[in-house]
C-alpha positions in Angstrom: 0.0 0.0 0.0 1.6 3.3 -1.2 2.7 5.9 1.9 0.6 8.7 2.0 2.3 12.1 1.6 2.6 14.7 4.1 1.7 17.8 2.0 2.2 20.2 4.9 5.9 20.1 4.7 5.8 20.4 0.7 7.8 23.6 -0.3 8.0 24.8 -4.3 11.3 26.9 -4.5 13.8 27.9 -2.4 12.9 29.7 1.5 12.5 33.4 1.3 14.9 34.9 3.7 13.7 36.3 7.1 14.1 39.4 6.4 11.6 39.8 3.1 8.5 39.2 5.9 9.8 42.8 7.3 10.5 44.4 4.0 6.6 43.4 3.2 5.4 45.1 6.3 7.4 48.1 6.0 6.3 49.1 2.2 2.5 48.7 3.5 2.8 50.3 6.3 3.9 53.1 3.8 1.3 52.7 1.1 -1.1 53.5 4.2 0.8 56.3 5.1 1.1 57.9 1.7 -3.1 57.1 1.2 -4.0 59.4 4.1 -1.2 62.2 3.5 -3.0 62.2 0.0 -6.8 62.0 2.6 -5.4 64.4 4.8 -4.5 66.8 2.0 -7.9 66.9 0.0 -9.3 67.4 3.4 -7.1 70.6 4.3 -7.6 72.1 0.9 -11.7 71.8 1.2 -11.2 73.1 4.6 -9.0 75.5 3.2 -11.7 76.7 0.2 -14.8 77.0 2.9 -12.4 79.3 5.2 -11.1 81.2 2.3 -15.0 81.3 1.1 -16.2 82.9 4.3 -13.6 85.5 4.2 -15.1 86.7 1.2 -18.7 86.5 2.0 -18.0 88.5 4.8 -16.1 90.9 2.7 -19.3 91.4 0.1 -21.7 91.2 2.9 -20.0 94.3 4.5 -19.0 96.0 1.4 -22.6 95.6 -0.1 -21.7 93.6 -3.1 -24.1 90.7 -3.1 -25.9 91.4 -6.4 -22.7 92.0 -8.5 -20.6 89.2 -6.9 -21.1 85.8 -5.9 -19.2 82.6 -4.2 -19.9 78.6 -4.7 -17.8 75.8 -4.2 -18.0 72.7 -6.6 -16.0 70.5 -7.9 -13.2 72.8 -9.7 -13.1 74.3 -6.7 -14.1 77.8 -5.3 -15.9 80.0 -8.1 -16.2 83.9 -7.7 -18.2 85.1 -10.1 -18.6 88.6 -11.2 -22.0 89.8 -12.6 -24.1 92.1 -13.7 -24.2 95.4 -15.8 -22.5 97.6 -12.9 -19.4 95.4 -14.3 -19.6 95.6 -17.9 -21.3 97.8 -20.5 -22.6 95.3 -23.5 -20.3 94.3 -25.8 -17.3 96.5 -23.2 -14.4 94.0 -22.5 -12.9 96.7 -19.8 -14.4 96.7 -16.3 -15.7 99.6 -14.9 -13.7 101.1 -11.9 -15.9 100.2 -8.8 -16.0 96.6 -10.3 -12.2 96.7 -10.7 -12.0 97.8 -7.0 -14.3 94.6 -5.9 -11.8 91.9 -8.1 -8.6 93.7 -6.9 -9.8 93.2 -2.9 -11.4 89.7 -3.4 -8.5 88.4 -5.6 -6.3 89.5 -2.9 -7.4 86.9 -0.6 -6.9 83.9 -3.2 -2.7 85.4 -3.8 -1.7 84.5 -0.2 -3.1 80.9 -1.2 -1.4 78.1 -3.7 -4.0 77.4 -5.7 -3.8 77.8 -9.6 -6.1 81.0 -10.5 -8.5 80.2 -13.9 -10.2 83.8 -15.2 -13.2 82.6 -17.8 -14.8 85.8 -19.5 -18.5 85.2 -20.6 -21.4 87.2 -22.4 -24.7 87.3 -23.2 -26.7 85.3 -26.0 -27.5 88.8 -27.4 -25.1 90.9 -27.0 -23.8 93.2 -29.5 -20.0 94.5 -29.8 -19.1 97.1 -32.6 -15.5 95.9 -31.4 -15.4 92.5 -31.2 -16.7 90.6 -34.2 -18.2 87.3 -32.1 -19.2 86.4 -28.5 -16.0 84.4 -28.0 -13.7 87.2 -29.1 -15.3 89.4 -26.4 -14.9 86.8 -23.9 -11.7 85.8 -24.6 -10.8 89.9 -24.4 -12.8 90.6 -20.8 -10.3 87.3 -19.2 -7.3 88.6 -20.5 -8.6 91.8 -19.4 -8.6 90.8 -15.6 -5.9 88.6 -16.3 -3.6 91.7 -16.8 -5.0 93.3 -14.3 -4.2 91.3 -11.5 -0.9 90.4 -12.9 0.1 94.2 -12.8 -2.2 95.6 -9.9 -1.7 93.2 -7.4 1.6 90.7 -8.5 -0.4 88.2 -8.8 1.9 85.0 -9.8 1.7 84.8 -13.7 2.5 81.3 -13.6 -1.0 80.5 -11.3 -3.3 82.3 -13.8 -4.9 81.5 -16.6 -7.6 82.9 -18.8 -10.3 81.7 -21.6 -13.2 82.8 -22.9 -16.9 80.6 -23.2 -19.1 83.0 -25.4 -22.3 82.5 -24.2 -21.9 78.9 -24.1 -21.8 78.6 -20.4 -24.6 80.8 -18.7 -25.0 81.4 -15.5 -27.9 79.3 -13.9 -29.3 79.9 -10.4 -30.9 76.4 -8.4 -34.3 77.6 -9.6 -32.8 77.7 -13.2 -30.8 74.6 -12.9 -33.7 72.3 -11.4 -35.5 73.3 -14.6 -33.1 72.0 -16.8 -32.4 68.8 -15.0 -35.8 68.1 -15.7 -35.5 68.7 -19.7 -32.5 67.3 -19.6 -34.0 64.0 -18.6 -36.7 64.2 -21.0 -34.5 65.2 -23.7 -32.6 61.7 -22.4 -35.6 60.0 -22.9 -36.4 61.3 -26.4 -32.3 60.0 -27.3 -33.7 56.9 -26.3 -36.8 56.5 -28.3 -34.5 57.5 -30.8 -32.0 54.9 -30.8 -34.4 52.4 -29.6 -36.6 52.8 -32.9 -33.2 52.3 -34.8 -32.8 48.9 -33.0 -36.6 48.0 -34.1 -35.6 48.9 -37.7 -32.7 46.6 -37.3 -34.3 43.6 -35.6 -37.1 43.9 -38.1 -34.7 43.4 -40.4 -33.1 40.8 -39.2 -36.8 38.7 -38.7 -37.2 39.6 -42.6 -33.6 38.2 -43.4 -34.6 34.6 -41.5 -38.0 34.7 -42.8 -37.1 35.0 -46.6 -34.6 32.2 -46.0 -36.5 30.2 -44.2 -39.5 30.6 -47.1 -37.2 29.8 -50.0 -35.7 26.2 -48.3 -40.0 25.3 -47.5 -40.5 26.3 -51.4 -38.0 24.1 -52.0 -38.8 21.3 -49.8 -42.5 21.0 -50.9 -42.3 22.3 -54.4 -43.0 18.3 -55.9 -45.7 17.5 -53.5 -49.7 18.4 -53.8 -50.5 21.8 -52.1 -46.8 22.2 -52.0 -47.5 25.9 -52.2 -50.3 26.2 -49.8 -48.3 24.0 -47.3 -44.3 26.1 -47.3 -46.6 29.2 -47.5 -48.6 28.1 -43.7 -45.0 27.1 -42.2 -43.3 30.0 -43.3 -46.5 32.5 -41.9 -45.6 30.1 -38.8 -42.0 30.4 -38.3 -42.1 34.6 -39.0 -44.6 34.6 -36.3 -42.5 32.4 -34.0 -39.4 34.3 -34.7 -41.2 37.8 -33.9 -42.0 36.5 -30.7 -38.4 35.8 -29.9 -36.5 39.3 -31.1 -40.2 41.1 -29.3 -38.4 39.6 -26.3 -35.2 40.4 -27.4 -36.2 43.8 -27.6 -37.7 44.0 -24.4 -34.9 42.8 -22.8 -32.8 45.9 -24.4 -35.3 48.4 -23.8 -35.3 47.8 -20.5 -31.5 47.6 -20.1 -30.5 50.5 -17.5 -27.4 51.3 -20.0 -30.1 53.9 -21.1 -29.8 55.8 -17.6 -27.3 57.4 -18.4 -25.9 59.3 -22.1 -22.1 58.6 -20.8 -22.7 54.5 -21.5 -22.2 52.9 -24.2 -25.7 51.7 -25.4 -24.5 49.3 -27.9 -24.0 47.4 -24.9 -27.6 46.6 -24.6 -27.4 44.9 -28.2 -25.3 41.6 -26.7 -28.7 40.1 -26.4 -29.9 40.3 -29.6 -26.7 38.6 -31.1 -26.1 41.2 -34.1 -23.3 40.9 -36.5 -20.4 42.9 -36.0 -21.2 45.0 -39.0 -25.0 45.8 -37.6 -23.4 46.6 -34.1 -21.0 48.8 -35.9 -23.7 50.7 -38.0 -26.0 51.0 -34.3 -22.9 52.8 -33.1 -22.7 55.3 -35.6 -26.4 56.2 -35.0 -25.7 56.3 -31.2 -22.8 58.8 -31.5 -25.5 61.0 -34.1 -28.4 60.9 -31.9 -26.4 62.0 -29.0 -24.9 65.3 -30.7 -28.2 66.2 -31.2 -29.3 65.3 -28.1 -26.3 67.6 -26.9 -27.1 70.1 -29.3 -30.5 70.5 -28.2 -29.5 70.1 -24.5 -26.7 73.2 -24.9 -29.4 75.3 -26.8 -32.1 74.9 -23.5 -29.3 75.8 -21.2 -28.5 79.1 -23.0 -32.5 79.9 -23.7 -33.2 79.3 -20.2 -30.6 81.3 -18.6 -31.1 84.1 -20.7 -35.1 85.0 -20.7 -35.1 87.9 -18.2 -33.2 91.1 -18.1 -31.4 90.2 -15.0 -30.4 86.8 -16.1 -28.9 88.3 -18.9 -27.3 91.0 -17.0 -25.7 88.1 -14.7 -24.0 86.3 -18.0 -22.2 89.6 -19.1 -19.8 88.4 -16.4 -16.0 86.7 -15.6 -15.7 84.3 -13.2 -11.9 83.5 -10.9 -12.1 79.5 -10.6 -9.2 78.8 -7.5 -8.8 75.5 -8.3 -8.9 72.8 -5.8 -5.2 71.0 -5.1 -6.0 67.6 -5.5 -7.3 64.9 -7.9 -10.8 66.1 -8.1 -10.0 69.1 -10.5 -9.0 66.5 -13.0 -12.7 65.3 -12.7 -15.2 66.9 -15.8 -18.3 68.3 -15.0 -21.4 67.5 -17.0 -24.3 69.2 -16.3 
């Protein structure tokens, strides 16, 4: 009878030396360490943005400047937004002097602080500049505008500050405003959908008509010599198109209801594994995807600027520039999508 062996003492390779066991610990022990310096940091800089937030406030608070100037924390970090036709004259790029004054005291609270310094200039949809031939030339002139400024008013560090201009492409949009939209924006979602789900109908319905035209010409073929031939392949084939409905209905069931459609950043391809589409079909659903969401973008961009643009005072609140001090950590790498 054969000995049974002892597997607890089997060894593969040679015995790691004692001292790998504390070399393992050690690196850990420092990937932990280096994960909450990285915690700690994130922390300290929100921390950091709220103080540096409530200086301000108190500053516009006491200097009366709560319907030119603004404050809101996201995720690019602390906005100040400047607003309003005390600070620009339509279609002006150069600030008037009291508005001037209000950037030159509020910026001086960000240069103390090492955060990068983004200036975006913005405009109304209708404004009109006998200057500037388009609504991103004017833009692009009121950032550089304050750009230079603080560069030469208050040594701000050129190398923290940078400037761009948006048109009127990225309104400003109170929670009243923004609530609105988020409500379009879902039912312009849902129209997407019906879109590219009536795509993937066309498609299927196809692909039943493919089978079923095959399927009739091998019944033609298999009862063309026999009486009633005709009557009989035309019964099976009415048969086998209804059965095969039934199946890609399901199919299509199945991929309307897949929750790819939740969201326009997935890929709703994804929902097609079901159906079991040829490359080349999945390929030419793609394409339609990518089309019906530009328009679905299109349309999405054109409700943002209509809506934050109907009333006199919205529209005085876009002719603005906004100082983004942005956050010191990995979240500013993060895109926003309204």
């Amino acid at each position: 009878m054969p000995r049974r062996r002892d597997t607890e003492n089997l060894q593969v390779g040679t015995t790691a030396p004692g001292w790998m066991v504390t070399y393992g610990d050690l690196m850990t022990q420092l990937l932990i360490f280096f994960v909450m310096m990285f915690a700690l940091a994130s922390a300290m800089n929100e921390l950091q943005l709220i103080d540096l937030k409530k200086k301000m406030d108190e500053y516009i608070a006491r200097e009366n400047l709560t319907d030119s100037v603004s404050l809101e924390i996201d995720k690019r970090g602390l906005i100040i937004s400047f607003h309003g036709r005390k600070m620009y004259d339509e279609g002006a790029s150069e600030i008037s002097p009291v508005a001037l004054s209000a950037i030159k005291n509020l910026a001086a609270f960000v240069r103390s602080q090492p955060n990068e310094v983004r200036v975006e200039g913005h405009t109304d949809r209708d404004e009109v500049s006998k200057e500037y031939p388009s609504h991103w030339d004017l833009s692009v002139a009121r950032a550089s505008y304050v750009s230079k400024f603080l560069i030469n008013e208050i040594y701000f560090p050129p190398n923290r500050i940078s400037s761009s201009g948006y048109a009127e492409q990225k309104p400003y949009l109170d929670e009243k405003t923004r609530e609105a939209l988020l409500k379009r924006k879902a039912d312009l979602l849902k129209t997407a959908k019906q879109q590219f789900l009536y795509e993937t109908k066309k498609m299927l319905v196809r692909k039943i008509e493919e089978k079923f035209l095959k399927k009739k010409a091998e019944l033609d073929r298999k009862y063309a010599s026999k009486p009633n031939g005709k009557v009989i392949a035309r019964l099976k084939a009415a048969d086998y198109r209804a059965k095969i409905t039934r199946k890609y209905d399901k199919i299509f069931e199945k991929i309307r209801s897949s929750d790819v459609f939740s969201k326009h950043s997935r890929n709703w391809t994804d929902s097609l594994a079901v159906a079991k589409l040829h490359p080349d079909e999945v390929e030419i659903l793609g394409a339609k995807e990518i089309f019906i969401k530009a328009q679905y973008f299109k349309k999405l961009q054109k409700e943002i600027i209509d809506m934050a643009n109907l009333t006199p005072s919205q529209r005085g609140r876009n002719r603005r520039v906004d100082l983004i001090v942005a956050r010191i950590s990995s979240a500013v790498k993060k895109g926003e999508i309204l």
